[in-house]
C-alpha positions, 0 to 999 in steps of 0.5 A: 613076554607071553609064552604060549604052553600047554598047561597040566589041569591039575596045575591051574587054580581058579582065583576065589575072588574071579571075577565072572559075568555070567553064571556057568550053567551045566548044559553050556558047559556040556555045549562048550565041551561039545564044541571044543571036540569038534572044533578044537580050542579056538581062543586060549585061556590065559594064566599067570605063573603063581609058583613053580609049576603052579598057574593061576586063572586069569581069563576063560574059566568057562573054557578050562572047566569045559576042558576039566569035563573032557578030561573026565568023559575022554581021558588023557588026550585032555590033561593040559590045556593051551594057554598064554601064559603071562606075567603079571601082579594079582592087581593086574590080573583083576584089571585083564578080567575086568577089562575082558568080561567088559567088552 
């Protein structure tokens, strides 16, 4: 069952074999963040446990970096995250970011 949380960042690791579409270009990242201050985080990103209170990235790097920028520029309001938090294989993990990164 999915569980919806609030993740400390320190606690998410981006997978070295991601898989990503798009490059991650600095000033969209700074726009994100932009918008995420005004607007609030609109979609969740998504994470599987990898151990106790570890997480892995499964889908919305671009979105967790954005948050990593805010916690820099604005403090502590931005330590965690909301995510989804869902169990499931590293096999599966890779088919949920190509199914996702495909549409």
């Amino acid at each position: 069952m999915d569980k919806l949380e609030v993740i400390p960042l320190e606690a998410i690791s981006i997978p070295k074999n991601h898989i990503r579409v798009q490059s991650i270009d600095e000033k969209e990242l700074e726009k994100l963040s932009e918008s995420i201050l005004s607007a609030g985080l609109l979609v969740r990103i998504i994470v599987r446990p990898v151990g106790k209170g570890r997480y892995e990235l499964v889908d919305g790097e671009r979105r967790l970096r954005a948050y990593r920028m805010l916690l820099e520029a604005e403090g502590r309001k931005w330590i965690g995250i909301p995510a989804t938090v869902e169990d499931m294989t590293p096999k599966a993990a890779v088919r949920r970011q190509v199914a996702t990164n495909e549409e």
